[in-house]
N, C-alpha and C positions, 0 to 999 in steps of 0.2 A: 637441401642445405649443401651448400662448396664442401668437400670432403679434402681439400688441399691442406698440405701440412703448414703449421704455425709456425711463425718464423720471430722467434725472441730477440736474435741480433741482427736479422733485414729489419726489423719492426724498430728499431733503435737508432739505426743509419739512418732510414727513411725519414722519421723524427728528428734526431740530429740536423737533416737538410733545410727538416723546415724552421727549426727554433733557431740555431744557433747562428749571430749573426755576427758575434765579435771576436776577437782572436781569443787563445784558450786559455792564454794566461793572464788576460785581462781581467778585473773585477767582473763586468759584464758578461765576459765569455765563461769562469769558471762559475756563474752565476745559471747563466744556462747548461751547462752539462749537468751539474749536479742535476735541474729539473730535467734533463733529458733519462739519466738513470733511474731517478724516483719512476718518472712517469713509463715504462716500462713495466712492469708490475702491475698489479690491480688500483687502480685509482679511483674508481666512480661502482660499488656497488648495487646504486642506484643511478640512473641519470639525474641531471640538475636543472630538466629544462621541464615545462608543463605542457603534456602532450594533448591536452583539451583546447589550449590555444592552438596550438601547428596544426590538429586538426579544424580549427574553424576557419585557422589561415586558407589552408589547404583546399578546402571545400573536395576532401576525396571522393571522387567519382569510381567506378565498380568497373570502368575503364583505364582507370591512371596506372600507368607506372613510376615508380616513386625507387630513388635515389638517397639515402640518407647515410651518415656517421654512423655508425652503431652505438660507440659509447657503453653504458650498463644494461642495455638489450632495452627498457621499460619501454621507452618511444616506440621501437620496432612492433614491435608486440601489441602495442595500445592501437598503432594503426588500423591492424590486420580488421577492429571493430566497427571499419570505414568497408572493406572487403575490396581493395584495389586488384587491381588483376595481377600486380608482381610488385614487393618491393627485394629491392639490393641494399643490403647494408655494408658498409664499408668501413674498415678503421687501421691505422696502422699497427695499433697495440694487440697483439695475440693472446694476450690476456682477457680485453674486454671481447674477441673473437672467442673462444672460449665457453667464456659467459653467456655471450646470445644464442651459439648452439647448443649447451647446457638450456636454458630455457626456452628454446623452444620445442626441443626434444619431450620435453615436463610437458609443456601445454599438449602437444602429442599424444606421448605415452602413458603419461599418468591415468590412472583408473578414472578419478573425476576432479570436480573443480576443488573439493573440500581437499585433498592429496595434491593441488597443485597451491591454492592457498598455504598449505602448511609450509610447502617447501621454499614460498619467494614472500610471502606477508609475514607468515609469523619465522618462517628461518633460522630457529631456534629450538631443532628438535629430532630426538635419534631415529625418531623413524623415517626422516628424508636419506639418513644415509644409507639405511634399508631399503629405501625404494631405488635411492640409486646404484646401489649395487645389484640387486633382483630385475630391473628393471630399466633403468635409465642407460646404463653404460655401454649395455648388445646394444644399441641406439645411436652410438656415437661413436664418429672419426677415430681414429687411432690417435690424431694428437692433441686432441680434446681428451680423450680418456688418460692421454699421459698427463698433461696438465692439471687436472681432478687429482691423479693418484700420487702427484710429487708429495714432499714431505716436506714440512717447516727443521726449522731447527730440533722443535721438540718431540721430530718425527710425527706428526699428525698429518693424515691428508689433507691437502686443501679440500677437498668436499667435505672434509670434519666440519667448515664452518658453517655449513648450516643446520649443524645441530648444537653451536656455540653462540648464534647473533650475530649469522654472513654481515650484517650492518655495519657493524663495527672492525671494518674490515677494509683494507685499500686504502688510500691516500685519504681518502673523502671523511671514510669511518673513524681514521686515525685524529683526522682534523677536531673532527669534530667530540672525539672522544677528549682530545687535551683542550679545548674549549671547553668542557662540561669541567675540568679539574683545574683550572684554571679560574673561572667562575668560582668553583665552591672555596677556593686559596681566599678571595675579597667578597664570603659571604654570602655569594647567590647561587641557589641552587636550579639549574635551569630548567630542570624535571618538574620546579613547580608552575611555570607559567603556562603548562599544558592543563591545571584545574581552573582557568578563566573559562568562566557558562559562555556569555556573551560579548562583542564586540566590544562593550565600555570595560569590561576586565581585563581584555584583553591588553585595550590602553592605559591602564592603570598598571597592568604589568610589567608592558616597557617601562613606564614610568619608572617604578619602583625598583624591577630585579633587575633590568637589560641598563637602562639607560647611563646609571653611575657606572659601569663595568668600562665604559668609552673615555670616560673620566683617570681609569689607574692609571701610574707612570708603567705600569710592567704593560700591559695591556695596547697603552701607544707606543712605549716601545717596541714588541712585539710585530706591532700592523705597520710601521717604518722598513722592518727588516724583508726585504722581499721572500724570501725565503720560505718563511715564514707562513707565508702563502700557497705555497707549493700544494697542499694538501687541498685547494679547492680545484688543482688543477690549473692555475693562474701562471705564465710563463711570464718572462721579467720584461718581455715587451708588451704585454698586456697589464700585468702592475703599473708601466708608466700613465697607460692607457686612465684606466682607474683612478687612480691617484691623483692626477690630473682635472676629473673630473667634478672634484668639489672643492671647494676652498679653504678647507680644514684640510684639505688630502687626504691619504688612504683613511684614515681614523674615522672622515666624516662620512667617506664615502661608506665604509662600513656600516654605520650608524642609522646612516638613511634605510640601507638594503637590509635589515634587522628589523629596523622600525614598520617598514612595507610587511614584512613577513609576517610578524607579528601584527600588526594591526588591519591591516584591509583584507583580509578574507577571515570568514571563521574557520576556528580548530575544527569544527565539524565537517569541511569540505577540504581542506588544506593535508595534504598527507604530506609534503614538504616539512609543515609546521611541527611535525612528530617526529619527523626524521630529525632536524636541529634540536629541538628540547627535548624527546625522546628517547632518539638513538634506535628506533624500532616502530614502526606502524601501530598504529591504536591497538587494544585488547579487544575491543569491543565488537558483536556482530556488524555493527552499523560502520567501524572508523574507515575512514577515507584512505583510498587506494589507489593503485594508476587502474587506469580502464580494462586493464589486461587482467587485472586479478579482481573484477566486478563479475559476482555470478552472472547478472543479467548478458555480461561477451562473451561469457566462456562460451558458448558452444558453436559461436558463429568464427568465433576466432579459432577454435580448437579446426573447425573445417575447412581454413583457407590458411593452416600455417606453413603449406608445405609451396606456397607465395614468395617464400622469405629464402633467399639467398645470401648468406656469407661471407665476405673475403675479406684475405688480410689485403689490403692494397688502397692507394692512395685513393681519394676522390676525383682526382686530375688525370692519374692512371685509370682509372677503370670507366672515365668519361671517353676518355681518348680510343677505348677498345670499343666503342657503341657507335653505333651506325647515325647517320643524322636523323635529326627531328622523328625520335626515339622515345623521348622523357617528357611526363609530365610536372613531376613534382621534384624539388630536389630541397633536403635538409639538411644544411649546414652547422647547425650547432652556434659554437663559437670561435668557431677553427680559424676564420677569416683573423681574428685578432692577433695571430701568431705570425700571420705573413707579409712577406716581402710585397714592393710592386709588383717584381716579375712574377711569383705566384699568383699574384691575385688574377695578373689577365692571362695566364697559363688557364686557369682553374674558369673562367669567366668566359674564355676561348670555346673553351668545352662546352660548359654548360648552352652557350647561344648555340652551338654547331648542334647539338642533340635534343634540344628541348622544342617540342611541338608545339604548332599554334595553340593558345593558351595557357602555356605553360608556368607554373607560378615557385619561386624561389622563396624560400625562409632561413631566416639567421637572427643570431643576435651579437651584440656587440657588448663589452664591459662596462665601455663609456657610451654617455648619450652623446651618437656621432654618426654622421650619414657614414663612414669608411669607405664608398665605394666612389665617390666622385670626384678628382684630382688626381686617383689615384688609377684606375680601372681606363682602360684607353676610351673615349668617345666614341668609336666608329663600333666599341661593343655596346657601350653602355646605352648607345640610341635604341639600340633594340629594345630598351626595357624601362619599365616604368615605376616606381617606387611609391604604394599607395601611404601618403603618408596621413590622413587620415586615419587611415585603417590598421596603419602599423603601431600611432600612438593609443588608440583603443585597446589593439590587442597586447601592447607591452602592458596599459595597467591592470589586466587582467591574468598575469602573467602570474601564478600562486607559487613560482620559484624564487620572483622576488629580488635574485641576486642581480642580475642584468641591467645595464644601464640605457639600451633599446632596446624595441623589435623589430624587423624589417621587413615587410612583403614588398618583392616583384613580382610582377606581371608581366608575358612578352608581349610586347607593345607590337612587333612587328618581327616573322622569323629572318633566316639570313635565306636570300634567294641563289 
């Protein structure tokens, strides 16, 4: 793991370069800063994407080297179940940098799988900050253990929160906590659409709890205000994106991406599904988990976690430091949605100059939209090939749900 120090205000600049595109005292420009300061901070105590798909996208081989976001660490971690020969994770935010060496440290150190369970499933209990103090912290960077040891307002560590419901926590945790009180304002309680047995309850329960909720004036109001959004980590050019995307606008689109969650996978496999109505992963021996915290990976993963590299720095930046036709896999997230043209073939430049024959790209977009064609220059984009088949399979197998595609490339042909 990169032992390099965290950088909270490069991690903000760096950000700032990529979201903000309108002047600052425009509606739009002071629309973006605000989300450039939230996002700064913890935003995703979980990731938001389904790491069962990007692994089948992926098809990781025990050779691949693999490129990804970091994000809430889950992805990172869930791969290692593939055993690739390296991956790099990347992020701007030294926050979610942080976090992923905080857990992989746990997958590491920890005694065994039921001591690393406690502290990222259940999350919610004083003997993780026991372990992380006895054990976790001789483990980790210096600016990882200062970030763990800072103090909120009411003086508590941040590592207090995983003996309070880490969940409920970050932009994401925040979101989704004032949707749960928001809901219960117009009578639904959304703790209960998690007692549906079967796939017909579960449509009965959009029906019933979820579906009037799309209906309140507070509620469209609300999903109009970009802002508003913020909390899924949505930046106001990716709202347009969205928004755009149905014909009722943000409201419908909403509507749809709730209705998917809820209805086409069961709660029994869906750990997504506990996290929204929830707020916290199943109780139960059996509830559904990312692949990182499935006893049956823990020990193949705990073997190859020292695979996993680090850094605060861009995906563009850290492609640009790698030697050609280098990388096998590379995951985007949903990062593309934030950027410019020139980014995009900045970031796309890279990726063709280092990725080796066969090399396969994953992303997703808000809206259902190829993004890469019009806008990505031809002389890069010939290289590659967009199974689109295969892309619209795996987006509807997608148990996050929120996403409006999925996107696998393939190098069609490397650069000579």
């Amino acid at each position: 793991m990169d032992s390099s120090g965290l950088r909270t205000s490069g991690s903000r600049t760096e950000l700032a370069a990529a979201v903000h595109r309108n002047a600052a005292l425009s509606s739009e420009g002071m629309l973006e800063r605000l989300f450039t300061f939230l996002f700064s901070g913890l935003v995703y105590p979980q990731i938001w994407e389904d790491p069962v798909v990007d692994m089948d996208a992926l098809c990781i081989r025990k050779s691949d080297r693999i490129v990804t976001i970091a994000s809430g660490g889950c992805n990172v971690a869930s791969y290692l179940s593939a055993q690739p020969e390296k991956i790099t994770a990347v992020d701007l935010n030294a926050t979610h940098v942080a976090l992923n060496r905080l857990k992989l440290a746990a997958i590491k150190y920890l005694p065994d799988h039921r001591a690393l369970y406690r502290f990222f499933a259940n999350a919610a209990d004083k003997r993780n900050i026991e372990a992380y103090d006895r054990i976790l912290v001789a483990h980790l960077d210096e600016p990882t253990c200062a970030y763990w040891g800072q103090r909120d307002l009411l003086g508590r560590r941040h590592i207090s929160r995983f003996a309070r419901g880490f969940y409920h926590y970050g932009l994401l945790g925040s979101f989704i906590g004032l949707a749960h009180v928001i809901s219960r304002l117009h009578g639904s309680d959304l703790r209960k659409v998690l007692e549906a047995q079967t796939l017909a309850d579960q449509k009965t329960a959009f029906d019933t709890l979820l579906r009037p909720l799309f209906d309140k004036p507070l509620i469209r109001f609300l999903a109009s205000q970009p802002a508003s959004l913020y909390g899924l980590g949505i930046p106001p050019a990716q709202y347009r994106a969205l928004a755009a995307d149905h014909p009722d606008g943000m409201i419908g689109a909403l509507r749809d991406r709730v209705k998917k969650l809820t209805c086409d996978f069961s709660f029994k496999e869906n750990y997504f599904a506990w996290q929204a109505f929830g707020r916290a992963y199943g109780a139960d021996a059996d509830a559904p988990v990312p692949p990182y915290l499935q006893v049956d990976n823990y020990q193949k993963i705990r073997a190859c976690v020292d695979r996993v590299d680090v850094q605060q720095v861009s995906m563009t930046a850290f492609l640009a430091s790698e030697p050609a036709s280098s990388m096998d896999c590379y995951v985007l997230l949903d990062a593309q949605d934030w950027m410019n043209d020139a980014d995009l073939n900045a970031l796309w430049s890279q990726i063709t100059r280092t990725a080796r024959l066969g090399a396969r790209v994953i992303f997703r977009t808000a809206a259902n939209e190829k993004l890469l064609p019009g806008r990505v220059s031809d002389d890069i984009l010939r290289h590659w090939k967009r199974k689109d088949a295969r892309s619209d399979i795996l987006h509807a197998r997608d148990r996050s749900a929120i996403y409006g595609a999925f996107h696998l490339y393939e190098l069609r042909e490397p650069v000579q």
